[in-house]
C-alpha positions as CSV (number, residue, x, y, z in Angstrom):
1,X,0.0,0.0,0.0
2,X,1.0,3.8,-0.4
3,X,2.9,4.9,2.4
4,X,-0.3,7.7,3.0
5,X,-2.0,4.6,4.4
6,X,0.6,3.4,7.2
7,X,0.8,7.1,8.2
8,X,-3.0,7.1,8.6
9,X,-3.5,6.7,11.9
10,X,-1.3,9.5,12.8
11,X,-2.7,11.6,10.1
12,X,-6.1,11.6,8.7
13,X,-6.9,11.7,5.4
14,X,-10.6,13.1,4.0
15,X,-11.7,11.0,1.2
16,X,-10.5,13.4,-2.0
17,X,-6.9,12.6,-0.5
18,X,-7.2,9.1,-1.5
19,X,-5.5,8.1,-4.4
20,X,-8.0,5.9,-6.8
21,X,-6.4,2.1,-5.9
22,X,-6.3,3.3,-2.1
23,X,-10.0,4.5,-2.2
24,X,-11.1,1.1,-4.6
25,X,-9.4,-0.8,-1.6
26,X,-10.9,0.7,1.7
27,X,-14.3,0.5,-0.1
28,X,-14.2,-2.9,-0.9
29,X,-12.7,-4.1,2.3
30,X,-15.0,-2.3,4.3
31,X,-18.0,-3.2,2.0
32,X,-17.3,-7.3,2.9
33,X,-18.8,-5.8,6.2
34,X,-21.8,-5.3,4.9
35,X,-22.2,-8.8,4.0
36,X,-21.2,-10.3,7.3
37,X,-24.3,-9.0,9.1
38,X,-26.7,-9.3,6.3
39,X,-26.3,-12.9,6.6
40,X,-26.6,-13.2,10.5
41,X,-29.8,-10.8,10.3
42,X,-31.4,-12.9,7.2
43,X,-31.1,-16.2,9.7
44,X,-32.8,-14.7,12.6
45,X,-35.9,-13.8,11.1
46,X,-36.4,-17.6,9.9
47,X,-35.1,-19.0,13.3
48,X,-38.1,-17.0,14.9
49,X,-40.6,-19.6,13.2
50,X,-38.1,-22.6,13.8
51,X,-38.1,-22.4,17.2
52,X,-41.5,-21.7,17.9
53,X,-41.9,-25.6,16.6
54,X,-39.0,-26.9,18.5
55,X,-39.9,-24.6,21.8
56,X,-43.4,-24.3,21.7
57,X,-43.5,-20.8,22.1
58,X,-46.4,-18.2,20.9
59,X,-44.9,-15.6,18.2
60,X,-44.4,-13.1,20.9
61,X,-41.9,-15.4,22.7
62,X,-40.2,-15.6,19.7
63,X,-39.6,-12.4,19.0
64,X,-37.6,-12.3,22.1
65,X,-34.6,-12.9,19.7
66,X,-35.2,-9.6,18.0
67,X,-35.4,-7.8,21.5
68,X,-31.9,-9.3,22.3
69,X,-30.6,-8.5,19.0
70,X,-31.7,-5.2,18.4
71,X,-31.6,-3.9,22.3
72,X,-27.8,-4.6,22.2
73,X,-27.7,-1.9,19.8
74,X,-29.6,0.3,21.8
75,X,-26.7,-0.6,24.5
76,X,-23.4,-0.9,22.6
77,X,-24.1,1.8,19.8
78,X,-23.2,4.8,22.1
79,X,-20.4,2.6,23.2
80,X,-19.1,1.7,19.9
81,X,-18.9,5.6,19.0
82,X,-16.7,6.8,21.9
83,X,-14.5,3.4,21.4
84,X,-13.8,4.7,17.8
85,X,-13.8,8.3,18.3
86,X,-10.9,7.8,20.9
87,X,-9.0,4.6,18.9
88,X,-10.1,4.8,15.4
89,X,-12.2,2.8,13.0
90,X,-10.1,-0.5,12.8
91,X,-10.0,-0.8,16.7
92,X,-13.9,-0.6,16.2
93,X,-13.7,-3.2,13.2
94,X,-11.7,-5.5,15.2
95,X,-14.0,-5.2,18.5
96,X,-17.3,-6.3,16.2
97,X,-16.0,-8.8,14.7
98,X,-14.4,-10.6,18.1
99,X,-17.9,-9.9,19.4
100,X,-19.2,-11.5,16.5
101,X,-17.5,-14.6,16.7
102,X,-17.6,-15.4,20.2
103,X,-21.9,-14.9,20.1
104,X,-21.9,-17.6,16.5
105,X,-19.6,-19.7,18.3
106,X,-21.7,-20.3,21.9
107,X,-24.7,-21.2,19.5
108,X,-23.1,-24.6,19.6
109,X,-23.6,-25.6,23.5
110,X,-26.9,-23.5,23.1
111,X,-28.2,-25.9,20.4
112,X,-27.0,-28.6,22.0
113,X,-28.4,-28.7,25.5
114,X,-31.6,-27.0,23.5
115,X,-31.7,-24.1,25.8
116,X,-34.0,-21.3,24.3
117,X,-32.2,-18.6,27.2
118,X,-28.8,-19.8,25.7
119,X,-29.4,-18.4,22.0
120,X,-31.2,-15.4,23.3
121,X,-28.2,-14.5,25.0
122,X,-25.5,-15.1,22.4
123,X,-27.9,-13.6,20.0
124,X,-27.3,-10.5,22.3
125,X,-23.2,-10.3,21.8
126,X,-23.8,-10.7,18.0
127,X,-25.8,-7.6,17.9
128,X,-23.1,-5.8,20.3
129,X,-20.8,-7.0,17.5
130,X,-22.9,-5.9,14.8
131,X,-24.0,-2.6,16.7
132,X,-19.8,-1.8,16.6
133,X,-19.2,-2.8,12.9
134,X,-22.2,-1.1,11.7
135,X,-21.1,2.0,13.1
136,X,-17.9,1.5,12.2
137,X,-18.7,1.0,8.4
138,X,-21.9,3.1,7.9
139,X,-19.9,6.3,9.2
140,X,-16.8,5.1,6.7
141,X,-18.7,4.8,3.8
142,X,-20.4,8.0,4.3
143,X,-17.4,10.0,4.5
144,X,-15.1,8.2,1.8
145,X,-15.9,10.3,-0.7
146,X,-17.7,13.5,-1.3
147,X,-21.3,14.2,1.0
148,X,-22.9,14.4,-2.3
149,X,-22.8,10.8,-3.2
150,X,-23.0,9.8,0.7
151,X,-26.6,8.3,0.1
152,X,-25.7,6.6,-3.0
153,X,-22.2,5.1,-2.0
154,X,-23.9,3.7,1.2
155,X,-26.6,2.3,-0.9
156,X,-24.6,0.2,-2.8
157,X,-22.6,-1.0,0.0
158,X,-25.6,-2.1,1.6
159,X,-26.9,-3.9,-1.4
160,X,-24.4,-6.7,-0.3
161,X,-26.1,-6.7,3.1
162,X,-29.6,-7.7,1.1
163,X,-27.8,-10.0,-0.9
164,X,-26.7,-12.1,2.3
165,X,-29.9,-11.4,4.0
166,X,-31.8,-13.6,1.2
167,X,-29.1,-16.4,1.2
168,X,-29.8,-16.9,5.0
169,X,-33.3,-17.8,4.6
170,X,-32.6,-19.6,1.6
171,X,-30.1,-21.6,3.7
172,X,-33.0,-21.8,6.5
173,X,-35.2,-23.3,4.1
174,X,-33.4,-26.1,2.9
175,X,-32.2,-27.1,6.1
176,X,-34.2,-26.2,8.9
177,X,-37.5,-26.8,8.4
178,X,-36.9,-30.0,5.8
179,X,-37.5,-33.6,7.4
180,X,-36.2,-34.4,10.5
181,X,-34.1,-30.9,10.7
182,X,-37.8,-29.2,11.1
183,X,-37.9,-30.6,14.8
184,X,-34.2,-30.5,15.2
185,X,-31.3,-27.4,16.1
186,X,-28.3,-29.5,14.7
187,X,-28.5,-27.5,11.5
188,X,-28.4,-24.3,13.4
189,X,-24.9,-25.5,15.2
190,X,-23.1,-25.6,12.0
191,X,-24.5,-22.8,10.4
192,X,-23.4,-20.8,13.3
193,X,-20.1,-22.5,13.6
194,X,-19.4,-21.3,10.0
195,X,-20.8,-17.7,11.1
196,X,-18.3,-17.9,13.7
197,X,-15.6,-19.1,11.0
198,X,-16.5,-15.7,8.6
199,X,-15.5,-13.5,11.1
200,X,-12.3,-14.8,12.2
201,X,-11.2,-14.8,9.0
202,X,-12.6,-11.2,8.7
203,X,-10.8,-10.2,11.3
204,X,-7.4,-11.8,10.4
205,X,-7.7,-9.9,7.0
206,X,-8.5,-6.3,8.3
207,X,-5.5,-7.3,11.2
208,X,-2.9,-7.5,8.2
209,X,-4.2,-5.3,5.8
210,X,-3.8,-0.7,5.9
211,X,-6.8,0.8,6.4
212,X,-6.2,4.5,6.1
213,X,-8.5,6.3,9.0
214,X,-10.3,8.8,6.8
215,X,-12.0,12.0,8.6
216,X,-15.1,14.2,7.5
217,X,-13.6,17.1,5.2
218,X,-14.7,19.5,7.3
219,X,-13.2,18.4,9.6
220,X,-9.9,18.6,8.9
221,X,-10.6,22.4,7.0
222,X,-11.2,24.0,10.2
223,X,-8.8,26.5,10.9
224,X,-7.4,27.8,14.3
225,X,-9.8,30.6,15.5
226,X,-12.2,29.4,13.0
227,X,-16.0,29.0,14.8
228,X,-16.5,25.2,15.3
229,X,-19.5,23.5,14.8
230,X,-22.8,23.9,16.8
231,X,-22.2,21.6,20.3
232,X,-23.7,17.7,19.6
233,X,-26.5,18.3,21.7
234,X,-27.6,21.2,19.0
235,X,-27.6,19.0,15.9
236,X,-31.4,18.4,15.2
237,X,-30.8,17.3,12.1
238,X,-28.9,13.9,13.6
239,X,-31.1,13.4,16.6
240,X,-34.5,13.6,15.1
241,X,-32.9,11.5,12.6
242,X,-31.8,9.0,15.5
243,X,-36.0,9.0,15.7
244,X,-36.6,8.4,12.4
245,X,-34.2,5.3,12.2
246,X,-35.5,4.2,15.4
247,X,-39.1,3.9,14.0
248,X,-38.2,2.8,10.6
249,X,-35.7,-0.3,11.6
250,X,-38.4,-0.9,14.1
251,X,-41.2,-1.0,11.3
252,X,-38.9,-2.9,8.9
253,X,-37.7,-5.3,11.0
254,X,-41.4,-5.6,12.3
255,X,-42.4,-6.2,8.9
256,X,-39.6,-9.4,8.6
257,X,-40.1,-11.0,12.2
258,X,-43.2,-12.4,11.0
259,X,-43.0,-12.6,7.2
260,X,-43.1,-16.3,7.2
261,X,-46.0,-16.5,9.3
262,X,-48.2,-14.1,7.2
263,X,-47.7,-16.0,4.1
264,X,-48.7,-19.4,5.7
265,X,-51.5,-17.7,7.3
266,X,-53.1,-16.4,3.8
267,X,-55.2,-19.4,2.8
268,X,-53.7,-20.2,-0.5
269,X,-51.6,-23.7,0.6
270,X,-47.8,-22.5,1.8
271,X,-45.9,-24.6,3.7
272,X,-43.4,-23.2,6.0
273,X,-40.6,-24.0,3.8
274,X,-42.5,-22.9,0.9
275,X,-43.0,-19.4,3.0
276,X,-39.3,-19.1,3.7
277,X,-38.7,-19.6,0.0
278,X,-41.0,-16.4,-0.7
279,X,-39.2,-14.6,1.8
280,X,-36.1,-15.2,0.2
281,X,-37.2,-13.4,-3.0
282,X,-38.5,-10.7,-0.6
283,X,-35.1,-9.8,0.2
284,X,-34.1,-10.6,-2.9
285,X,-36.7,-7.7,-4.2
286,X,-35.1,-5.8,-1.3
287,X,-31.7,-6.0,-2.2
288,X,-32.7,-5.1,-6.1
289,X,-34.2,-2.2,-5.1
290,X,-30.9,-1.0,-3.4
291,X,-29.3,-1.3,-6.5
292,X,-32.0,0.6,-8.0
293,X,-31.9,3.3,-5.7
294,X,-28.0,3.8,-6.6
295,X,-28.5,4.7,-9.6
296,X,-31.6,6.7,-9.1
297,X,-29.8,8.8,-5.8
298,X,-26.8,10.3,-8.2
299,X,-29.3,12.4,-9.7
300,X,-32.3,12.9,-7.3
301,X,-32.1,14.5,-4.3
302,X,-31.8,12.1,-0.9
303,X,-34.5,13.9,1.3
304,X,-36.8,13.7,-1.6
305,X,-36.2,9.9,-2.6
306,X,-36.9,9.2,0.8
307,X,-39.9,11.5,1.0
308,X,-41.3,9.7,-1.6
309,X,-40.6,6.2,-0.5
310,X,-41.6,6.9,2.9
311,X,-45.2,7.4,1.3
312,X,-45.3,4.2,-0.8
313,X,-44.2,2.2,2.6
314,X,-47.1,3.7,4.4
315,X,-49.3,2.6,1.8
316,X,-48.2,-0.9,1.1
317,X,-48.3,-1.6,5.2
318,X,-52.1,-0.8,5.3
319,X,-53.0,-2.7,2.0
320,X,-51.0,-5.7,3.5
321,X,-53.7,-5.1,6.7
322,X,-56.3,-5.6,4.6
323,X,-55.5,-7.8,1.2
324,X,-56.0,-11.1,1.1
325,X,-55.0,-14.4,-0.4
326,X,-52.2,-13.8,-3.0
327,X,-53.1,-9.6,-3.0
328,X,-51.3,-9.9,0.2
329,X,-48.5,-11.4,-0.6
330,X,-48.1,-9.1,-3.8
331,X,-48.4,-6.4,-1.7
332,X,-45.7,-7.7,1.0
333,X,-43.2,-7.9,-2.2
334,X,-43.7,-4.1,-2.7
335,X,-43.2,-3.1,0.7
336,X,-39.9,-4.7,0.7
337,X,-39.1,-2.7,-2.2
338,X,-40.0,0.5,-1.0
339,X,-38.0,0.0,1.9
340,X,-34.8,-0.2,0.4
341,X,-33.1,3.2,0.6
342,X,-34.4,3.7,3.6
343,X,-32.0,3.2,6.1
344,X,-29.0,4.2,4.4
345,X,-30.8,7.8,3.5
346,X,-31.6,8.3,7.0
347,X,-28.2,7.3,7.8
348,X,-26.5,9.8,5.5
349,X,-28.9,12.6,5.6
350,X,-28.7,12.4,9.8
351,X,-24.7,12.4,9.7
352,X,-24.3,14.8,7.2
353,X,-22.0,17.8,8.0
354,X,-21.5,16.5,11.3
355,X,-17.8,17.3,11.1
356,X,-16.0,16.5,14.6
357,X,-19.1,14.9,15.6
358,X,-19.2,12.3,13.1
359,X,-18.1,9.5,14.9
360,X,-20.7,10.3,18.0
361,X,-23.5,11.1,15.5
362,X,-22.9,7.9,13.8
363,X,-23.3,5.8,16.8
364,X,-26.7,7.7,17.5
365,X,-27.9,7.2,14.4
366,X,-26.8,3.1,14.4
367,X,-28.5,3.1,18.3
368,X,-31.8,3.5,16.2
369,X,-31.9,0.0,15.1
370,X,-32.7,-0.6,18.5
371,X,-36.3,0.1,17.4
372,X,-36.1,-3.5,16.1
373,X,-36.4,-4.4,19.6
374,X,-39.5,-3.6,20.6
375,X,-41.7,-3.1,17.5
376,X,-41.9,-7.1,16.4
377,X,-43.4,-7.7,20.1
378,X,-45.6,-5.2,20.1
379,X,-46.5,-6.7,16.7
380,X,-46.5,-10.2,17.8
381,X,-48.8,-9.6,20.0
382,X,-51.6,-8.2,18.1
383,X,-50.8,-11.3,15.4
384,X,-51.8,-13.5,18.5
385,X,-54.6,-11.8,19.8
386,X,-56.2,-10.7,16.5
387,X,-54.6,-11.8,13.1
388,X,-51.1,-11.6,11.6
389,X,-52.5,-9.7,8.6
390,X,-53.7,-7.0,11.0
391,X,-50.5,-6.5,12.7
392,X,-49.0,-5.1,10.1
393,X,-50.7,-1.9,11.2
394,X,-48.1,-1.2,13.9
395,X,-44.8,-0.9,11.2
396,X,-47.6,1.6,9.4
397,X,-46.9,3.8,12.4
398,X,-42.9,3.6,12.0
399,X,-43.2,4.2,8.2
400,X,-45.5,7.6,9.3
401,X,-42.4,9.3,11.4
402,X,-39.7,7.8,9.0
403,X,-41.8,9.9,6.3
404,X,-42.3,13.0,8.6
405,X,-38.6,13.6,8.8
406,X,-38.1,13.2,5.2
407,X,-40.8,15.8,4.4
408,X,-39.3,18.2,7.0
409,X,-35.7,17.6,5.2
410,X,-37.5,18.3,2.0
411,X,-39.0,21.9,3.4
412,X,-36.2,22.9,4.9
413,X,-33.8,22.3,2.6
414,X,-36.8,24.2,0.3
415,X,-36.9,27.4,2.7
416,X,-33.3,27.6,3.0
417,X,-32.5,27.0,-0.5
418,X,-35.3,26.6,-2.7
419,X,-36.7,23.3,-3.7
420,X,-34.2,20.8,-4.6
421,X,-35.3,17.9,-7.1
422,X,-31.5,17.0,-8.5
423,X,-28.5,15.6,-5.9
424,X,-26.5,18.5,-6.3
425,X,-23.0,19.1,-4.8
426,X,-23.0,21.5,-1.5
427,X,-20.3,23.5,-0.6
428,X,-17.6,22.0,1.8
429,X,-15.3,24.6,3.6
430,X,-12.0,24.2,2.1
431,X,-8.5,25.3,3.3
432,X,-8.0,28.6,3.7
433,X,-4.6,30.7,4.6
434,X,-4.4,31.8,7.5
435,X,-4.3,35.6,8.6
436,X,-0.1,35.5,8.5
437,X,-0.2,33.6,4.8
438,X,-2.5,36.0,3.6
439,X,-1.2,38.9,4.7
440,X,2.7,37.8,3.4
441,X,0.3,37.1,0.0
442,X,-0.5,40.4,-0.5
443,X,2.9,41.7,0.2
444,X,4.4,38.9,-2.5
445,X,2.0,40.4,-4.6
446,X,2.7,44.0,-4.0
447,X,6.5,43.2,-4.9
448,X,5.7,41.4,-8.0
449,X,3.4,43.9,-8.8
450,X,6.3,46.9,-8.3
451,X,8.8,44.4,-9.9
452,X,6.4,44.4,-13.1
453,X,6.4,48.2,-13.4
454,X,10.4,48.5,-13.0
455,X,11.0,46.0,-16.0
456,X,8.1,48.1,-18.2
457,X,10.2,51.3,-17.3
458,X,13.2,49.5,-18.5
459,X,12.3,47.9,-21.7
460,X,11.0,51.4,-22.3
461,X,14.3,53.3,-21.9
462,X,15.8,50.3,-23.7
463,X,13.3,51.2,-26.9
464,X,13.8,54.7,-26.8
């Protein structure tokens, strides 16, 4: 590597600094992130339906998974952002994926004694793990490169997190819930035990390789004496975006938890395996639609993609209330759709500008997932007490404030700046001279400037 990248940790780069195979590197190397927790998050929304056969648990027991999952985000996010602020982003990469590893591996005894408390619990450490890595990469993709294509780089990252989240059901439903693996966990212990296996390797590959540590560009513009950003607790942008991811990962993962279930549950003959199938293509439909939305965010404006999306979610949830039979499933297919942009807008648009602040903004914003925890009970609980397909009223109410913050983006930007329909560049402070450099400036310049009219006096002499 370029000696830029060993120097990085004791001098940050902003992402313009990169040369192109330096950039092509850290992108892809922090992109394989993407693809580890994809994969771990496509296998819990399937295990949710395995184990209520092999426990005997209702669907709201079940979703205790997602409350251990998801709530260690709501604990280790915060955490994950001061670890990184203070020891950079591949101390953070390193922590995640440990974390990671030690929660796959523990499946094992877990399955093996059949103890229900056992996979809660090291379903908790892999979301501490994940919690880490996701701030870790979400705030590195952002910021490797210029804010203008923040939404759009982070998109396609996070494609490769759909892809994986479709290969775990597909996984799920050719070996859990097939013959005698349907009322068995042994399955589950080597799928984990390969989980496990990903992330050492993972982390023995980001242990030998540079990662240069890459800073916001503003950042690293600001100038001694210069006014610093507004304090943390000031940017509104970030924390009512923190509310807006909260709700919409809660809705989302809502919307997931009990996929499988709704499908069986619609009166047109699908098995459980069948059901895991169709949610397969779900994410597959997902992760298509994050590809989409690449291409469509370089030229339309973030606040108003999402704006826009946020209202089609809102729609499809209600029709999926109230469709039945294979309307309902259609339905289901375009609400995965629609939410495809949707986290990594609200990610980029909450983050954006954030300067020093990055770092503790990202874990704020990441800390949102957390809404994953308690939006699939409260959802589980009105699929046992009235109907599955009428549950998917509560992620209608996550989609509502997801949208409400997009809109507000949307007029604010308009009021500030007039409306915006194309992603257009926004001006980033760049170095200036100081007071001393500018002042010894316009003294060079003076000079040169005298100099000038000596040597035109000359040459006229000279002519004459």
């Amino acid at each position: 590597m370029p000696e830029a990248a060993t120097s990085a940790a004791a001098s940050p780069l902003t992402g313009s600094q990169l040369g192109r195979g330096q950039w092509a590197f850290a992108f892809a190397l922090v992109t394989s992130l993407f693809f580890t927790w994809g994969f771990a998050y496509g296998l819990l929304d399937v295990l949710n339906a395995h184990f209520q056969v092999i426990f005997k648990i209702d669907k709201t027991q079940s979703t205790l998974l997602q409350l251990a999952y998801f709530g260690a985000y709501v604990v280790f996010s915060p955490v994950a952002g001061i670890f990184m602020r203070k020891r950079g982003y591949k101390a953070g990469i390193h922590l995640g994926l440990t974390l990671y590893s030690l929660g796959a591996v523990f499946f094992w005894p877990s399955a093996k004694f059949a103890k229900y408390g056992g996979f809660v619990g090291c379903t908790f450490v892999i979301g501490c793990g994940l919690a880490t890595l996701e701030v870790a990469a979400n705030s590195y993709i952002a910021v490797l490169g210029t804010p203008q294509y923040a939404a759009a780089r982070l998109n396609f990252s996070q494609g490769f997190q759909g892809v994986a989240s479709f290969a775990g059901p597909l996984i799920a439903s050719r070996w859990f819930f097939l013959g005698a693996n349907a009322t068995g966990l042994a399955t589950v212990q080597w799928v984990y035990l390969a989980v496990a296996g990903l992330g050492v390797v993972l982390n023995i590959l980001f242990y030998f390789c540079n990662l240069p540590e890459i800073e916001e560009e503003a950042t690293l513009y600001q100038l001694p004496g210069e006014v610093e950003v507004e304090p943390f607790r000031k940017q509104y942008r970030c924390i009512f975006g923190y509310v807006a991811q909260t709700a919409y990962v809660g809705a989302q993962v809502g919307v997931a938890s009990l996929a499988v279930n709704f499908m069986v549950e619609q009166g047109i003959g699908l098995s459980s395996s069948r059901a895991s199938q169709l949610f397969s293509f779900c994410q597959m439909t997902f992760t298509a639609g994050r590809f989409i939305g690449v291409f469509i965010l370089n030229f339309v404006d973030p606040a108003l993609l999402l704006s826009i999306y946020g209202f089609a979610c809102c729609t499809f949830s209600v029709a999926i209330a109230f469709a039945t039979g294979q309307a309902g499933v259609g339905c289901l297919f375009g609400l995965f759709f629609f939410e495809s942009i949707c986290y990594p807008c609200i990610f980029t648009l909450g983050t954006k500008n954030l300067g020093v602040h990055t770092k503790q903004g990202s874990g704020l914003i990441v800390m949102g997932v957390g809404g994953g925890a308690w939006y699939p009970p409260a959802q589980a609980s009105v699929a046992d007490r009235v109907s599955t397909r009428r549950s998917y009223l509560v992620p209608f109410s996550g989609y509502v404030a997801m949208t409400i913050y997009a809109v507000g983006l949307v007029v604010d930007q308009s009021l500030k700046e007039g409306f915006r329909l194309r992603n257009r560049e926004e001006s980033v402070n760049q170095p200036r001279p100081s007071t001393e450099e500018e002042g010894k400036s316009e003294e060079q310049q003076s000079d040169n400037d005298e100099k000038k009219e000596l040597e035109g006096s000359v040459e006229e002499v000279k002519s004459n």
